[in-house]
N, CA and C of each residue as an Amber inpcrd file, in Angstrom:
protein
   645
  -8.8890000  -2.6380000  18.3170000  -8.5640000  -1.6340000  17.3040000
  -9.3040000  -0.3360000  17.5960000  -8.3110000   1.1850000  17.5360000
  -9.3020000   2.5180000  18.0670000  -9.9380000   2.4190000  16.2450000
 -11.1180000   2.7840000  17.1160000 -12.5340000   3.3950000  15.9200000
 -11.9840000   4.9450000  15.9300000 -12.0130000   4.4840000  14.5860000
 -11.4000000   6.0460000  13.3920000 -12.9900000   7.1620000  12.8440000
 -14.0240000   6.4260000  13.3730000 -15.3670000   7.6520000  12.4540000
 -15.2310000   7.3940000  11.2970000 -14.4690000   6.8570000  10.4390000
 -14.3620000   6.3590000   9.1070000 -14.8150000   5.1670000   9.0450000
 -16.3150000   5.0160000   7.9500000 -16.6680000   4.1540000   7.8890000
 -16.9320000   3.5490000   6.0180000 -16.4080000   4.7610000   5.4370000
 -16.6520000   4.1750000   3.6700000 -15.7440000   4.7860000   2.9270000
 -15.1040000   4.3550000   1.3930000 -14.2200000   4.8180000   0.7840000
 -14.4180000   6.6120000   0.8910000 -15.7660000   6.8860000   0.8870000
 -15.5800000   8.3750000   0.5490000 -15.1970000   9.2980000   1.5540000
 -15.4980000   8.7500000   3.0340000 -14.9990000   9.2470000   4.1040000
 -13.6820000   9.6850000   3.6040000 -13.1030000   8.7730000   3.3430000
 -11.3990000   9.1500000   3.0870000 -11.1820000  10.1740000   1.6990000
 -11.5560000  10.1280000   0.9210000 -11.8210000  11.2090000  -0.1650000
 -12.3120000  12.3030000   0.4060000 -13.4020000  12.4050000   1.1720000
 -13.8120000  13.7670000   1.9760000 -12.5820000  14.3090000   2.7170000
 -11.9440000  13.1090000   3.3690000 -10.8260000  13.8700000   4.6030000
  -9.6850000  14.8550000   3.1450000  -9.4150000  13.7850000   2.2570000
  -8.5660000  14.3160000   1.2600000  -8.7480000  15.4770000   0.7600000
 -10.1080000  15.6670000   0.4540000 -10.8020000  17.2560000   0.1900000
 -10.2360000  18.1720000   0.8960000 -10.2510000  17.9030000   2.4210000
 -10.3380000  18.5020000   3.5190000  -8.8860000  19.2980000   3.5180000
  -7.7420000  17.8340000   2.9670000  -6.3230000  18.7320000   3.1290000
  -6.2540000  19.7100000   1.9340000  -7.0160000  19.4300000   0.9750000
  -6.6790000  20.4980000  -0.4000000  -7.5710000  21.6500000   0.1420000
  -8.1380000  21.9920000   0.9120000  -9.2130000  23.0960000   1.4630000
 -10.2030000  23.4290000   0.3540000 -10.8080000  22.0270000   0.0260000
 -11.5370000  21.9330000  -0.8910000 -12.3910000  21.5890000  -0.6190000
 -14.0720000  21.6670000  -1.2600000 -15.4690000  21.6270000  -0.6400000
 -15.3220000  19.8050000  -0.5120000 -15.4860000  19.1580000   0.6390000
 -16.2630000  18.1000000   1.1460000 -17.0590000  17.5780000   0.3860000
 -17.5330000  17.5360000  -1.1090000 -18.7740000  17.1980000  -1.2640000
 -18.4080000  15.9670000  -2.6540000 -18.1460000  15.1490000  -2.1720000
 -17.6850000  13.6430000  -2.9070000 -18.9160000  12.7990000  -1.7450000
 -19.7660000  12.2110000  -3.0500000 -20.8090000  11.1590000  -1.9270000
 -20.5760000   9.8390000  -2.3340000 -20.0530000   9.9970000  -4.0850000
 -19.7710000   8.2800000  -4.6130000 -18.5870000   8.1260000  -5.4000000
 -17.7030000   7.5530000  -5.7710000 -16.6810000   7.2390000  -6.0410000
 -16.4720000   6.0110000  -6.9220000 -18.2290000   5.7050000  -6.7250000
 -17.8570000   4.3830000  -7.8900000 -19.0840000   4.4070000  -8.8750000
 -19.8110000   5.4000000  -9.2130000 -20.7910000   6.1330000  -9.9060000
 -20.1600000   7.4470000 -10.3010000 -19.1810000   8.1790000 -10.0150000
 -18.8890000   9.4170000  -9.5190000 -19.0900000  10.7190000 -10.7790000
 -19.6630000  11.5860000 -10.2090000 -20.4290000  12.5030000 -11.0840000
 -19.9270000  13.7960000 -10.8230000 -19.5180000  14.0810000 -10.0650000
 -18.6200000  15.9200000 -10.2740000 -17.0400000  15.6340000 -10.7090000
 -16.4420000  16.4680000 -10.7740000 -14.9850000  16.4650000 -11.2100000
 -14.3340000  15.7170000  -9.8650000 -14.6200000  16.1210000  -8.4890000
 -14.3690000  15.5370000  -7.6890000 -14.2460000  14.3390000  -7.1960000
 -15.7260000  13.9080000  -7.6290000 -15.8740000  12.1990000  -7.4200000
 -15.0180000  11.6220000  -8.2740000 -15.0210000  12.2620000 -10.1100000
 -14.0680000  11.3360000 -10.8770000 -12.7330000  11.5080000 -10.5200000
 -12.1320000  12.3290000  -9.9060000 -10.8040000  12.5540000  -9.5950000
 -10.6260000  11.3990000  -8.4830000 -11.2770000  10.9130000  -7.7600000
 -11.5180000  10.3670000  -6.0760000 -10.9980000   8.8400000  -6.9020000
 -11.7150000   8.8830000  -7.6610000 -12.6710000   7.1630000  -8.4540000
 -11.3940000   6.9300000  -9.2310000 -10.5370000   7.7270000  -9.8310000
  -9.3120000   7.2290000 -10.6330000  -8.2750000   6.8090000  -9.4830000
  -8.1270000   7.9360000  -8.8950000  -7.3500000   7.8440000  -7.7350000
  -7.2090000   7.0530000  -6.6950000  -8.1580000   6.2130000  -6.3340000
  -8.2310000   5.7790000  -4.8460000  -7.7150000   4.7830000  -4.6570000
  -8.1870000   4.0320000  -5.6250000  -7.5710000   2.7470000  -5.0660000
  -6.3310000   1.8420000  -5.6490000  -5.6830000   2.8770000  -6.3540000
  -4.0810000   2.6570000  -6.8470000  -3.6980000   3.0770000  -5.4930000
  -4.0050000   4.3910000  -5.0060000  -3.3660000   4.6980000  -3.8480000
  -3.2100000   3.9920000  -2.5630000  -4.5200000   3.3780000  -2.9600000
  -4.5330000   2.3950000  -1.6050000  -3.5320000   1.3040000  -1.3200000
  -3.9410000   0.7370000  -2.5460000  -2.6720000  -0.4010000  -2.7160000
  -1.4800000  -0.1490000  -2.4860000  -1.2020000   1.3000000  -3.1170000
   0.2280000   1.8060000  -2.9570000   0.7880000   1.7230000  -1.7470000
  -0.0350000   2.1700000  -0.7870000   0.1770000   2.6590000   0.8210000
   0.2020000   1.0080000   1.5140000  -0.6160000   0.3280000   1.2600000
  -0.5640000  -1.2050000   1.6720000   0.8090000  -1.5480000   1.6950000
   1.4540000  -1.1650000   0.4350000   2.1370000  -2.2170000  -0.1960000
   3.6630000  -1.6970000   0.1620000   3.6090000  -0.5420000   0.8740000
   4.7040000   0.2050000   1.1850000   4.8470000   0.2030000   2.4650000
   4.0040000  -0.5530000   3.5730000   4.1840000  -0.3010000   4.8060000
   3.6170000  -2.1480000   5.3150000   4.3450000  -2.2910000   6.6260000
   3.8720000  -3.4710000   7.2750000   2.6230000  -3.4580000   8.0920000
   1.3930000  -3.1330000   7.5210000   0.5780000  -2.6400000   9.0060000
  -0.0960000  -3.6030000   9.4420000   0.0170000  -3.7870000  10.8260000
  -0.7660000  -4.3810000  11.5810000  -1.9430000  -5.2380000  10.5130000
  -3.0300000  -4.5310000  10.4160000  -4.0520000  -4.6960000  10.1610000
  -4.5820000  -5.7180000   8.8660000  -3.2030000  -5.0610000   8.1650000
  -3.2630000  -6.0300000   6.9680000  -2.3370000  -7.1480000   6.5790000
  -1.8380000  -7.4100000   8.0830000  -1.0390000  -8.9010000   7.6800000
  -1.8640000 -10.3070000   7.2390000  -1.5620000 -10.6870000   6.7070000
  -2.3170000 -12.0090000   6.6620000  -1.4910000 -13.0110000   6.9710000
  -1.5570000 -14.4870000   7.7220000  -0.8930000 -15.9650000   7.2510000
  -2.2050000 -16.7360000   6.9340000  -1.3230000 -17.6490000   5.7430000
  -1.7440000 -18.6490000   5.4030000  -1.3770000 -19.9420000   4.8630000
  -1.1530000 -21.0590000   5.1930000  -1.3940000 -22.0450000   4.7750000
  -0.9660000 -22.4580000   3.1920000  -0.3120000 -22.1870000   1.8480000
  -0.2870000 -22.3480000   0.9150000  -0.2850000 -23.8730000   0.2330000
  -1.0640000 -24.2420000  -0.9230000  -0.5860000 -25.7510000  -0.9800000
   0.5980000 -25.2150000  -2.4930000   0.9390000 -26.2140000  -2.5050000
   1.7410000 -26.2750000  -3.9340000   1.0650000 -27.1260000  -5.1650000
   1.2040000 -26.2960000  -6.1280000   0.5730000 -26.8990000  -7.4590000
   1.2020000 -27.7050000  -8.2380000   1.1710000 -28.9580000  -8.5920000
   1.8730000 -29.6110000  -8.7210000   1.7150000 -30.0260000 -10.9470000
   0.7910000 -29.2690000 -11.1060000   0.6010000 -29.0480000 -12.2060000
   0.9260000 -27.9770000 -12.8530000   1.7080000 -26.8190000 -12.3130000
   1.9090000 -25.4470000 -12.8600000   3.6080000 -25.4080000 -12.1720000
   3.8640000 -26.7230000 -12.1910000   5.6130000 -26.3420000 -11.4950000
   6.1220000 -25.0700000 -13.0380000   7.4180000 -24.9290000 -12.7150000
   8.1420000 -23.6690000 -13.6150000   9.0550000 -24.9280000 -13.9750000
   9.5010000 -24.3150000 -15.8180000   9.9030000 -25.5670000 -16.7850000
  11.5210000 -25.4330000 -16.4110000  11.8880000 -24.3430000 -15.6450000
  13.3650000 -24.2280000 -15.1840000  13.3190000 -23.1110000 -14.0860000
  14.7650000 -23.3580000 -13.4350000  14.9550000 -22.5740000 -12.0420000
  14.5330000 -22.8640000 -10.7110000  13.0000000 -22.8310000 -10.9790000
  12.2000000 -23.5760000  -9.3670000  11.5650000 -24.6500000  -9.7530000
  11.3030000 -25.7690000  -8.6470000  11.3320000 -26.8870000  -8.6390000
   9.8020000 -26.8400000  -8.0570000   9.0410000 -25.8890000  -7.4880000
   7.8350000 -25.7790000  -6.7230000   7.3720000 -24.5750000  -7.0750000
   5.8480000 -24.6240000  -7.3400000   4.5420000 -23.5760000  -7.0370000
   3.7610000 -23.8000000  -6.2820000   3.8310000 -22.5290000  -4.8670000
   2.5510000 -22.7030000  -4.3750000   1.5680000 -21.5250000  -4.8040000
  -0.0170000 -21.5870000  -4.4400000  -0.3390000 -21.0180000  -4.9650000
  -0.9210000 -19.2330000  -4.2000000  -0.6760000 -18.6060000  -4.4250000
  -1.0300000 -17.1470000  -3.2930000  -2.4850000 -17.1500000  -3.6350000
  -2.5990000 -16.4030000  -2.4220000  -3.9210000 -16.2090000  -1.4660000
  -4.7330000 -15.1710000  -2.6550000  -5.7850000 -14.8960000  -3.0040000
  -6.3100000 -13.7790000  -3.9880000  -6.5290000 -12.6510000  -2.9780000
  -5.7600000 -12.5360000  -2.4680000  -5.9630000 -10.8510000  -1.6210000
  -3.8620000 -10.5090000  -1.3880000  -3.6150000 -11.8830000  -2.0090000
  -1.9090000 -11.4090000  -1.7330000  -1.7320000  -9.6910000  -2.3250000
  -0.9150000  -9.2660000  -1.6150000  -0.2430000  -7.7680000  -2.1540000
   1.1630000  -7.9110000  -2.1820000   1.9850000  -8.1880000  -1.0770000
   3.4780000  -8.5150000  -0.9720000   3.9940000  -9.1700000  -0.0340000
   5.2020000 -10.1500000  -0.4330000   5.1880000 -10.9010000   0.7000000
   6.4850000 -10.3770000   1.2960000   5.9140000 -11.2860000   3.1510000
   6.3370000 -10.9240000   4.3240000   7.5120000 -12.0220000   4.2050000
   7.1240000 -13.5300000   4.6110000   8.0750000 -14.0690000   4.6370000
   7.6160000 -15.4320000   4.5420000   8.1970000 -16.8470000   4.6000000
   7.5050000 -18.0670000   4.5880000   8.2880000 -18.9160000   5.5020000
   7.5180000 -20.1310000   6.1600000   7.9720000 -21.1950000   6.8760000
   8.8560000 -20.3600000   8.2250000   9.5830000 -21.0480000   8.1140000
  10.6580000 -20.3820000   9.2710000  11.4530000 -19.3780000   9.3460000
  11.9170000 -18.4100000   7.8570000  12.4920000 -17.7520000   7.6280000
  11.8240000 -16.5420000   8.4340000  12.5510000 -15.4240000   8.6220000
  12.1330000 -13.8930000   9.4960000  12.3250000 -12.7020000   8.3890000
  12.9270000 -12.8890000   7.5930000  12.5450000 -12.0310000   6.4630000
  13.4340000 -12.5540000   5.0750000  13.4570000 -11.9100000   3.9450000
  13.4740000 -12.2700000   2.8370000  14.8390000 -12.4770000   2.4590000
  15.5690000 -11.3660000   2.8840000  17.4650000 -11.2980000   2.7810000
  17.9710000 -12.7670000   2.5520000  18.5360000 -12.5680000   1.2400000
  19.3230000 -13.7820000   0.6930000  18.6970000 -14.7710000   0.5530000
  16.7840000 -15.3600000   0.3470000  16.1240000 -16.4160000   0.0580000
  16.3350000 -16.3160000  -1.5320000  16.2290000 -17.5110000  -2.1480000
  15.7590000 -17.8410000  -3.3090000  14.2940000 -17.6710000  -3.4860000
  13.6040000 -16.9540000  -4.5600000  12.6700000 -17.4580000  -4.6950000
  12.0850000 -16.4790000  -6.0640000  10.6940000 -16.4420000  -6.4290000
  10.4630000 -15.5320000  -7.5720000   8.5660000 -15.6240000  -7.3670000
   8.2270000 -14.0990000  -7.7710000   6.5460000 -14.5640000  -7.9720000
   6.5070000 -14.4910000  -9.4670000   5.4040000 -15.0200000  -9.2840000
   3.9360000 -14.9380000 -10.7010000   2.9800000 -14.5570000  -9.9840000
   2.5690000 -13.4320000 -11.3680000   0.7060000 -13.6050000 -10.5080000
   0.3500000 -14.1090000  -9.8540000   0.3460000 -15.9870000  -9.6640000
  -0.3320000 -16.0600000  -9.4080000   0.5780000 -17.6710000  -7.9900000
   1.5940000 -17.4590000  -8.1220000   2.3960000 -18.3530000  -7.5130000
   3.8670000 -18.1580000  -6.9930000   3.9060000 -18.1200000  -6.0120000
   5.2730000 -18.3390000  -5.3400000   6.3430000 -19.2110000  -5.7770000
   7.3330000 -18.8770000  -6.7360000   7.9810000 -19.9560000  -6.7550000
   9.2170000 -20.3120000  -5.6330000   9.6790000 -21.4880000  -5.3960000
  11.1230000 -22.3250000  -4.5040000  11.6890000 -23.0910000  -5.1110000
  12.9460000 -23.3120000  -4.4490000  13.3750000 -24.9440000  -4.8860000
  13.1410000 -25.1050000  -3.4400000  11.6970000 -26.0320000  -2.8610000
  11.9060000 -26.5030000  -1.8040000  11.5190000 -27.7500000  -1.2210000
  12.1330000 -28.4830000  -2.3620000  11.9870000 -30.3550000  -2.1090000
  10.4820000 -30.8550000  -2.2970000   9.4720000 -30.2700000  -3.0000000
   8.2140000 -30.7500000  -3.4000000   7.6360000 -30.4590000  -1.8530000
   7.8670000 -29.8280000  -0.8210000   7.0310000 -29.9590000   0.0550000
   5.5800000 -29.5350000  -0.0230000   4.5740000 -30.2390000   0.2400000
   3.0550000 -29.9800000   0.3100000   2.9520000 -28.6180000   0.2650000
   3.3690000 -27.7490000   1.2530000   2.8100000 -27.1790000   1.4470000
   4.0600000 -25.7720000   2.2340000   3.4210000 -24.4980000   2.2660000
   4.3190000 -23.6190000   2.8920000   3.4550000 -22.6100000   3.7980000
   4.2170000 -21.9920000   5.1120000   3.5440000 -21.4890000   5.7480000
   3.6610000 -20.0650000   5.1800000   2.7300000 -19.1930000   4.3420000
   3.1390000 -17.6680000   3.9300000   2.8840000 -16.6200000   5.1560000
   3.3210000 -15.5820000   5.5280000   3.0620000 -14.3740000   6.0250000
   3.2110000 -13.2660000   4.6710000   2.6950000 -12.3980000   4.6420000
   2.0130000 -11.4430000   3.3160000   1.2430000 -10.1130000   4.0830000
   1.5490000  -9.5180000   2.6610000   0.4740000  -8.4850000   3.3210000
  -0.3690000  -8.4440000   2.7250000  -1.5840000  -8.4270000   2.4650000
  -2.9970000  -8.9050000   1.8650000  -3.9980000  -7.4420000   1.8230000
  -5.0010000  -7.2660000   0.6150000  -5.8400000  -6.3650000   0.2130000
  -6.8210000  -5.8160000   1.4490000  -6.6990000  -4.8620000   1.8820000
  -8.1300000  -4.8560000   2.5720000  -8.9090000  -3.0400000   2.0450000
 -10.1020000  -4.2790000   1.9140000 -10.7340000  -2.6290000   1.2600000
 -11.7800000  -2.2820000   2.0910000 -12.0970000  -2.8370000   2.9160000
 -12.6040000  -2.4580000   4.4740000 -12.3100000  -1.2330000   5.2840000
 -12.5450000  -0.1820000   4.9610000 -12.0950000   1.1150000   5.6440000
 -12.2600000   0.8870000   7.2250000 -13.3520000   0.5850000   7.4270000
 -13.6370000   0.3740000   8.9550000 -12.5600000  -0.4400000   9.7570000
 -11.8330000  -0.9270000   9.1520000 -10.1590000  -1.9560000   9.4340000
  -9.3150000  -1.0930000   9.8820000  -9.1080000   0.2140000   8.8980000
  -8.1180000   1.0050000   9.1510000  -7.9680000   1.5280000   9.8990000
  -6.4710000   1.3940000  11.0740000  -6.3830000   1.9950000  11.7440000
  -5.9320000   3.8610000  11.5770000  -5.9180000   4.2420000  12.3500000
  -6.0960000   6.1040000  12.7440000  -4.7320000   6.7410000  11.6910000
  -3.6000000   5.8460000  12.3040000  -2.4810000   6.1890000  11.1560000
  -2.4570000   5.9770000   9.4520000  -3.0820000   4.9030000   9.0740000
  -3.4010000   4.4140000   8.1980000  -4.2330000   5.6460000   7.6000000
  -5.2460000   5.7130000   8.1720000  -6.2660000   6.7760000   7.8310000
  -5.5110000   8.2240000   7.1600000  -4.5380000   8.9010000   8.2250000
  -4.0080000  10.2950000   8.0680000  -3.4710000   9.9920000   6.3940000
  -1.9430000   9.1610000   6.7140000  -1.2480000   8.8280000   5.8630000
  -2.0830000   8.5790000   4.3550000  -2.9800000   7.8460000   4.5650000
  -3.6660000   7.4190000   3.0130000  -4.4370000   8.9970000   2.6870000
  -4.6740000   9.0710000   3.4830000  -5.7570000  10.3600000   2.9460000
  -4.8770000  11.7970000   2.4010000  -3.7530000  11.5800000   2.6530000
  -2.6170000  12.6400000   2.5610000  -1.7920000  12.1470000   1.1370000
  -2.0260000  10.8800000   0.8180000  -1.0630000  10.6120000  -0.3430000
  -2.3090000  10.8230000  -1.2770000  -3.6140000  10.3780000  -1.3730000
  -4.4710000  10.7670000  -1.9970000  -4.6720000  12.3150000  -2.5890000
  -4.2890000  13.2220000  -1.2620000  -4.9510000  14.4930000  -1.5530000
  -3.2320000  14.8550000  -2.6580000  -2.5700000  14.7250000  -2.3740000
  -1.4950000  14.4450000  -2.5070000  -1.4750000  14.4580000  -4.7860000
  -1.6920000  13.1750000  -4.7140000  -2.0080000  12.7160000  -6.3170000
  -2.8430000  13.3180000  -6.9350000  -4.0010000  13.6110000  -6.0590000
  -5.1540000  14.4790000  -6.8100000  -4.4510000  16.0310000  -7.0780000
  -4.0810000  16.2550000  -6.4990000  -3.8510000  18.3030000  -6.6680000
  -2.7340000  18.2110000  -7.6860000  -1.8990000  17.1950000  -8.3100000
  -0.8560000  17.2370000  -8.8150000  -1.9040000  17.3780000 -10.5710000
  -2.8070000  16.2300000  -9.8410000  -4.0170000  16.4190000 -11.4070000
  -4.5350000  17.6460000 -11.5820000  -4.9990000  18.5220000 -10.2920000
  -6.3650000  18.8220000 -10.6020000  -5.5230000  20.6720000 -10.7890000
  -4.0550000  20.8370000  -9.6400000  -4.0430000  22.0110000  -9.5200000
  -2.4940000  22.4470000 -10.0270000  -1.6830000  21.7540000  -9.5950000
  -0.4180000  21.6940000  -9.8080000   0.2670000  22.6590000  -9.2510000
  -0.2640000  23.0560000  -8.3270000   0.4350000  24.3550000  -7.4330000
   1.2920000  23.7660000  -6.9100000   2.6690000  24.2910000  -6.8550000
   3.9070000  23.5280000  -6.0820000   3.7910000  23.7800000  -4.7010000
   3.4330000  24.8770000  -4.4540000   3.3770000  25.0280000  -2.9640000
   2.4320000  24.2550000  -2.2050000   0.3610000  23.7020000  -2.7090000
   0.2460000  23.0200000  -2.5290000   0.9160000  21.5500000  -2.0570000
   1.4710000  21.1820000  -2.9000000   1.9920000  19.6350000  -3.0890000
   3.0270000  19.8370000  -2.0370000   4.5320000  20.9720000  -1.9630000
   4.9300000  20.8340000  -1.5110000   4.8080000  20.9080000   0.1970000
   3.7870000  21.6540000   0.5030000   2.8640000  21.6430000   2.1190000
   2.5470000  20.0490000   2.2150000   1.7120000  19.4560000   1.2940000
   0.8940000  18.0890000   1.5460000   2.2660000  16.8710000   1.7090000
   3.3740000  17.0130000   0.7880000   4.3650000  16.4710000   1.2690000
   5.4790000  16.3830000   2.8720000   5.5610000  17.4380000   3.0690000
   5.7640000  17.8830000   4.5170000   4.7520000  17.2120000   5.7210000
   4.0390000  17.4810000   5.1660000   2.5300000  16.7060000   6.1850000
   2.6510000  15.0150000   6.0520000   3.1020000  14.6050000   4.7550000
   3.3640000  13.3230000   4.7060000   4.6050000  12.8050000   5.3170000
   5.7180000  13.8590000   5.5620000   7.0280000  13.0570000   5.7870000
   6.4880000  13.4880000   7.2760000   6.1420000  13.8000000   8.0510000
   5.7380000  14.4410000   9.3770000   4.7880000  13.2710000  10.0130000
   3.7050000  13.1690000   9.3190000   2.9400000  11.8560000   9.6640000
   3.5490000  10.7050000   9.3770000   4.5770000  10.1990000   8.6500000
   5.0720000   8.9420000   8.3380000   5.8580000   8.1470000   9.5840000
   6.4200000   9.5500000   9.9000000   7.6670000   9.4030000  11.0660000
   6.7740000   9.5080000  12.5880000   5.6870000  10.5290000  12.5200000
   5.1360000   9.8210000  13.3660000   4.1110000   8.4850000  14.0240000
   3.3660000   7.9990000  12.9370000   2.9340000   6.8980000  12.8420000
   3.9580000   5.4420000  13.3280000   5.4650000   5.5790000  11.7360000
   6.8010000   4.5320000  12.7030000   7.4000000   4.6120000  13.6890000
   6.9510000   5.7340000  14.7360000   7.3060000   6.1500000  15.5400000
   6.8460000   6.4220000  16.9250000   5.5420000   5.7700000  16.8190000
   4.4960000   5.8550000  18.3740000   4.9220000   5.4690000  19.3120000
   5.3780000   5.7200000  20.5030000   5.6160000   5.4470000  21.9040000
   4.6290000   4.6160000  22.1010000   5.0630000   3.4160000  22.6920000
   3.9390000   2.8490000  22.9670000   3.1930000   1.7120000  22.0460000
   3.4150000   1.7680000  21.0670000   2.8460000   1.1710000  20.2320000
   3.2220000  -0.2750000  20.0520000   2.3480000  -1.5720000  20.1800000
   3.2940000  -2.4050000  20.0780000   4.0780000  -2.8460000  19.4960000
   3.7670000  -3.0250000  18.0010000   4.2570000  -2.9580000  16.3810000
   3.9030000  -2.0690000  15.4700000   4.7720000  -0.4370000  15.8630000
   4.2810000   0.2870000  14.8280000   5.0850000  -0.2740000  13.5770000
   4.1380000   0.0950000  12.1920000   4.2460000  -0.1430000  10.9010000
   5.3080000   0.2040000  10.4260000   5.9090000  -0.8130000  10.2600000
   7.6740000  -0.7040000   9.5130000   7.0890000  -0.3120000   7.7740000
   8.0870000   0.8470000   7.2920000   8.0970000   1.0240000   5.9800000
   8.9830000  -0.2730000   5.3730000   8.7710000  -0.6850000   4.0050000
   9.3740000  -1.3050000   3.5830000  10.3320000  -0.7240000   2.6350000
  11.8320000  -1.1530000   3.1270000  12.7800000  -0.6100000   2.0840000
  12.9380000  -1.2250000   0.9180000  13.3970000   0.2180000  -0.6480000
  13.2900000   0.0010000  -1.9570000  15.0660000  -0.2650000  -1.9490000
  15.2100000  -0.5000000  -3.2290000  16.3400000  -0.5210000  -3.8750000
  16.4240000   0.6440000  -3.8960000  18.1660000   1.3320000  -4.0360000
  19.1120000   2.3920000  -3.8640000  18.4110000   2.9540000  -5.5340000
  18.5480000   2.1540000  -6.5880000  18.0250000   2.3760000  -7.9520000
  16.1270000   2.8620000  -8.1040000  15.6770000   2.1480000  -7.1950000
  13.9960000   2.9130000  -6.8330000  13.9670000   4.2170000  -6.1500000
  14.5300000   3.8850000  -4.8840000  14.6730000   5.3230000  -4.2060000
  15.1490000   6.5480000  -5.0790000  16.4380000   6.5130000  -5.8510000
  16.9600000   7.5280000  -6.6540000  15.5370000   7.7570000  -7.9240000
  15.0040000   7.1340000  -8.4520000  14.1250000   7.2900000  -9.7310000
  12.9570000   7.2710000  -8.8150000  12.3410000   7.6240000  -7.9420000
  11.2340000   7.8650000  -7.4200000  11.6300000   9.7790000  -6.5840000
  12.7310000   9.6490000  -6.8450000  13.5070000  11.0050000  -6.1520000
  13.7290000  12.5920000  -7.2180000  13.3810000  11.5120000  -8.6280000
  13.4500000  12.6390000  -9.6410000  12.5780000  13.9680000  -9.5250000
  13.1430000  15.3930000  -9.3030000  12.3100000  16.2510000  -9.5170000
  13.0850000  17.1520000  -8.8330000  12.1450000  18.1650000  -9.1400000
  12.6550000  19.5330000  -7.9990000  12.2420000  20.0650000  -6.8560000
  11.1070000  18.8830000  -6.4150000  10.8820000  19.4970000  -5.2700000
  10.1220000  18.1770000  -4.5400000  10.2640000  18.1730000  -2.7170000
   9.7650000  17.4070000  -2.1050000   8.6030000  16.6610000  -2.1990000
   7.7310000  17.0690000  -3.0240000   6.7270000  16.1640000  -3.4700000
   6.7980000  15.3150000  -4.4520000   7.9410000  15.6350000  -5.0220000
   8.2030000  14.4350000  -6.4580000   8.1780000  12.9220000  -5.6780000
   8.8580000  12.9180000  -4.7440000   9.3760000  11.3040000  -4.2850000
   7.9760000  10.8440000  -3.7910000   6.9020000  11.6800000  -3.5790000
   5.5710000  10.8170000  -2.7630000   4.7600000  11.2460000  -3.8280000
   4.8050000  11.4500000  -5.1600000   3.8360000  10.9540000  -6.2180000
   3.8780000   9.7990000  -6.6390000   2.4620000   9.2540000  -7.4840000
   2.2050000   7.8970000  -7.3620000   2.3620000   8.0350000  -8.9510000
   1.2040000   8.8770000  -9.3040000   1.1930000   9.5470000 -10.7900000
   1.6330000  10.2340000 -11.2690000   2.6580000  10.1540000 -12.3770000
   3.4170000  11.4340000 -12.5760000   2.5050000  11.5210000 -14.2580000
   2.0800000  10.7680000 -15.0850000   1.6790000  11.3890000 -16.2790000
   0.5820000  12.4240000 -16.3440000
């Protein structure tokens, strides 16, 4: 994995500073004491998740092993619970299947449901939490730090031209990140419903569709 110089949440809040051409000076994020830090500290780690949970990356695949609970089956529909990993975010795929198209199945918090003959057990692929900055790879890095600076200025400044520059920078880095020559598995976005895409599209201008926060 290339070493990014990013080694703690605030690194990435600093870089975020950096795109609003705003002073650098966020040191904590989970104490956080200027307007900055609290802006960082609301912000960060919805965003994070967000960005996880919207892309296949490398870094944060997980497999595992699931057993099934045989005490928390569902009283109709599925016939099996297994139980997800506590770092699950979204799943990839299970057992033999290659992706999700046309499976049966449903979550809970806290369980996968199937109808799949009481088997013991299922093999999950997922994409799983990582709050390990030092994990993140270089693309990861741009991209997160750009949807961050991104959410914050919509709070802090609301300049359209802002947002709409930081958006441009996002559709620019997105395409180049899914797009590396070379790369062995660059990070597939994951596609929404035609009904998400349109209601995440509301607004008048290119930054509406890559806000996280709109209240």
């Amino acid at each position: 994995m290339a070493q990014t110089g990013v080694k703690t949440a605030v690194d990435i809040c600093n870089i975020a500073m950096d795109h609003l051409n705003e002073k650098a000076d966020v040191a904590n994020i989970e104490n956080p004491e200027t307007d900055n830090e609290k802006l960082c500290a609301r912000h960060y780690y919805v965003v994070l998740e967000y960005i996880l949970r919207n892309y296949v990356w490398n870094f944060a695949k997980g497999r595992k092993i699931i057993m099934r609970d045989a005490l928390n089956t569902p009283e109709f529909d599925y016939s099996d619970a297994y139980v997800l990993p506590n770092d699950f975010l979204r799943l990839i795929s299970w057992d033999e299947h290659n992706s999700l198209i046309d499976l049966d199945f449903d979550l809970t918090g806290e369980h996968l449901l199937l109808n799949n003959g009481e088997a013991p057990s299922v093999k999950l692929r997922y994409i799983k939490r990582v709050d390990d900055v030092r994990l993140f790879d270089a693309g990861f890095v741009q991209l997160f730090s750009l949807y961050l600076a991104l959410n914050i200025a919509f709070k802090k400044t609301g300049k359209q031209t802002l947002m709409d520059r930081l958006a441009k920078q996002i559709e620019a880095a997105e395409a180049k990140i899914i797009s590396i020559d070379g790369q062995e598995r660059p990070p597939q976005r994951i596609q929404r419903s035609k009904y998400r895409r349109a209601r995440n599209m509301v607004g008048t201008s290119s930054a509406s569709k890559y806000l996280i926060f709109r209240d």
